[in-house]
ZAMARLUM-990181 format. One line per field, with one value per residue (C-alpha): residue number from 0; z, y negated, x. Coordinates in Angstrom, 2 decimals. Layout:
% residues N
n = (NUM:...) $
z = (Z:...) $
y = (Y:...) $
x = (X:...) $
***
This chain:
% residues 173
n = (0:1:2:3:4:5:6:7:8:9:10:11:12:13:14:15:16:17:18:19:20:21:22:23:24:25:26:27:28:29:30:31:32:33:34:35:36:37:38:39:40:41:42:43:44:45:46:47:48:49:50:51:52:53:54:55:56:57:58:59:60:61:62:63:64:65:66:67:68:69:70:71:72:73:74:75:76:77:78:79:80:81:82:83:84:85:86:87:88:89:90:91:92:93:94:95:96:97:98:99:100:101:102:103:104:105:106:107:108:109:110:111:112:113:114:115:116:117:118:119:120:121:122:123:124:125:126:127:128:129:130:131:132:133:134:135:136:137:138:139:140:141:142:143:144:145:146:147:148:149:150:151:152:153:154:155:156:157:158:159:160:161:162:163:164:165:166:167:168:169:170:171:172) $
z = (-183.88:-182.19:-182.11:-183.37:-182.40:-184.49:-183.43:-186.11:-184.74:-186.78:-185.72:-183.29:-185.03:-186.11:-186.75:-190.31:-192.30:-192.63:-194.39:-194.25:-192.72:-195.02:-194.53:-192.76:-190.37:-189.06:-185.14:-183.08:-182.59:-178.45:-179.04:-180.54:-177.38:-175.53:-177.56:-177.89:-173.60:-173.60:-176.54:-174.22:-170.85:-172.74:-173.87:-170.73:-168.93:-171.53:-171.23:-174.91:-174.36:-177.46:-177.42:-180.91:-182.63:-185.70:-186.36:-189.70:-189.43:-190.08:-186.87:-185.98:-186.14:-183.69:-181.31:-181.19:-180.31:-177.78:-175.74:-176.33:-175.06:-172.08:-171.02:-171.88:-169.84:-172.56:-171.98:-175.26:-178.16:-181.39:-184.55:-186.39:-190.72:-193.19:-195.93:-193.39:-194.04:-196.11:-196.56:-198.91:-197.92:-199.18:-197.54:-194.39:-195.11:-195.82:-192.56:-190.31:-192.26:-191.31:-187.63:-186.09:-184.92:-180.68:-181.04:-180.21:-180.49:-182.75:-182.38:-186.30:-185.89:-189.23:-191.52:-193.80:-195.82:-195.65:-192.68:-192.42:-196.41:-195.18:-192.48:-194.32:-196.32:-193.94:-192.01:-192.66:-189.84:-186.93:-185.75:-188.89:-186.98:-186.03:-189.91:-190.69:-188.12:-189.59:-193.13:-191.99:-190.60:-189.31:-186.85:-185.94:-182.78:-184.15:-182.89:-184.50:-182.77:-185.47:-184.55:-187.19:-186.21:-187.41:-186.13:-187.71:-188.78:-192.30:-192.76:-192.03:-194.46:-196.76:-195.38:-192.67:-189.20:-186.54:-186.45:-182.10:-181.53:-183.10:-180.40:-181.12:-179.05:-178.36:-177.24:-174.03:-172.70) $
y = (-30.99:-27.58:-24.32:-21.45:-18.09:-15.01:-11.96:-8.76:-5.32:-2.23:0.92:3.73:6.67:8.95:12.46:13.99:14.82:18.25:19.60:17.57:15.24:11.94:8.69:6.81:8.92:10.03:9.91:8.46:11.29:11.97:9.66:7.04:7.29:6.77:3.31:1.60:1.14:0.24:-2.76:-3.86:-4.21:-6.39:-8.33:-9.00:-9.48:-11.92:-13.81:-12.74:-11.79:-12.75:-15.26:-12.99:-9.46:-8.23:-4.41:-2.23:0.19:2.89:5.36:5.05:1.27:1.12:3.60:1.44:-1.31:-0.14:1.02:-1.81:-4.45:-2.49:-2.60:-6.05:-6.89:-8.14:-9.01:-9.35:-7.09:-6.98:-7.22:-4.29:-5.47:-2.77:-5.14:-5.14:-0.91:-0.81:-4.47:-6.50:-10.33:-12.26:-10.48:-10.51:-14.28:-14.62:-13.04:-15.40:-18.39:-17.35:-17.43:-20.25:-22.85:-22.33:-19.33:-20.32:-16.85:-13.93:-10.17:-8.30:-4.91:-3.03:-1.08:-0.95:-1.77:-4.71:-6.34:-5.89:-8.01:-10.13:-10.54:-11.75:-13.76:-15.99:-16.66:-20.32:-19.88:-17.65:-16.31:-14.45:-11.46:-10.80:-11.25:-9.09:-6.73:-6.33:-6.30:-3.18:-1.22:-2.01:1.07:2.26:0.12:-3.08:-6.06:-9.53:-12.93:-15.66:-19.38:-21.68:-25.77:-26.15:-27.85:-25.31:-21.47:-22.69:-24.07:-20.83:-20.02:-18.11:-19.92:-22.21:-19.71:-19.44:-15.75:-16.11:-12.02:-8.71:-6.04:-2.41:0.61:1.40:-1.81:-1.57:1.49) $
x = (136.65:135.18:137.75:135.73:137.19:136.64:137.73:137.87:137.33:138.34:135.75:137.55:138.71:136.18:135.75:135.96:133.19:131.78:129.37:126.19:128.06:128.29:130.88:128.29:127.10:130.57:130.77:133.86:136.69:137.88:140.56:138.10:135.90:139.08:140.12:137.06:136.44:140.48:139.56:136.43:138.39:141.13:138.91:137.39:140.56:141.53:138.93:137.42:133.87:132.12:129.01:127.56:128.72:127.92:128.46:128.37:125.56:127.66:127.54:131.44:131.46:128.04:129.78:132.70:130.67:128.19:131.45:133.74:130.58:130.04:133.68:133.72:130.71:128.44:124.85:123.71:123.05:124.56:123.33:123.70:124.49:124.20:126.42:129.66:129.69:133.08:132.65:135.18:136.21:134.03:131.39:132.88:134.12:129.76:128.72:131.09:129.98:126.66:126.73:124.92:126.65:125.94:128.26:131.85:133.20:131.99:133.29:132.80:133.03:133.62:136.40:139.33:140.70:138.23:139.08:142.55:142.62:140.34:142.60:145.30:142.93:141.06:144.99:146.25:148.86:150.43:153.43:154.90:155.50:151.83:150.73:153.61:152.27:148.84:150.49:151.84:149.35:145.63:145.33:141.47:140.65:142.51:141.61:142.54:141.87:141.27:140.59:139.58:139.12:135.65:132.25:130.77:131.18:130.35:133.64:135.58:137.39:140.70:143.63:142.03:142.76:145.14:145.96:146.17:146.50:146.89:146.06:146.40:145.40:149.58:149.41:147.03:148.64) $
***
């Protein structure tokens, strides 16, 4: 059986809205712009460069993306899905069970409280104090690093990964 590695994203943090400015369109705050390049070089140095990434459409979570794959040294470009904006688990859960199956690991970028529940859904195992760390608090710039033993993402699912990492911005310097 095939590891398939997921790794969960939360968007930077973004600005506030203002006037005219609505939730979707929000841009990533200084500190935001800071995290996101910080998330991409760990992942490089760790060896996590995903194969595919998905992305809300929401402005923040794009942002986040553009400059955590060009830390990271991606090549490809990422598919940008309007249902993962303030996405719930079983849409999430949907979107990684519909990756194809030449992907071995998948980046989501998207937003809470969504990911951080689904999360704690899709986690079978782990070291208790990572899933108590995430329990916690899901800080903008979170990154989670799932593994589920599967041939295919289609069997993903609540209660079948290996929580592997929970990586915060405090935590990369």
């Amino acid at each position: 059986m095939a590891a398939r590695e997921l790794l969960l994203l939360r968007h930077a943090k973004s600005r506030q809205g203002g006037p005219g400015v609505n939730d979707h369109n929000r841009a990533l705050a200084p500190s935001g712009l800071e995290d996101a390049p910080r998330v991409g070089a760990y992942l490089k140095g760790a060896g996590l460069v995903p194969d595919r990434v998905l992305t809300s459409s929401a402005t923040r979570a794009r942002q986040t993306t553009d400059l955590v794959l060009k830390a990271a040294g991606f090549e490809g470009e990422p598919k940008v899905r309007t249902e993962l904006y303030l996405a719930k688990p079983p849409a999430i859960l949907a979107a990684v069970r519909g990756l194809p199956n030449g992907c071995r690991r998948a980046m989501l970028v998207g937003h809470n409280p969504g990911l951080e529940q689904a999360t704690l859904k899709l986690v079978g195992d782990g070291p208790p104090d990572l899933v108590d760390a995430v329990r916690e608090k899901f800080p903008t710039a979170a990154l989670v690093h799932l593994v589920f033993q599967a041939d295919a993402w289609g069997e993903a699912g609540f209660g079948k990964g290996s929580l592997q990492a929970f990586v915060r911005p405090r935590d990369l310097g």
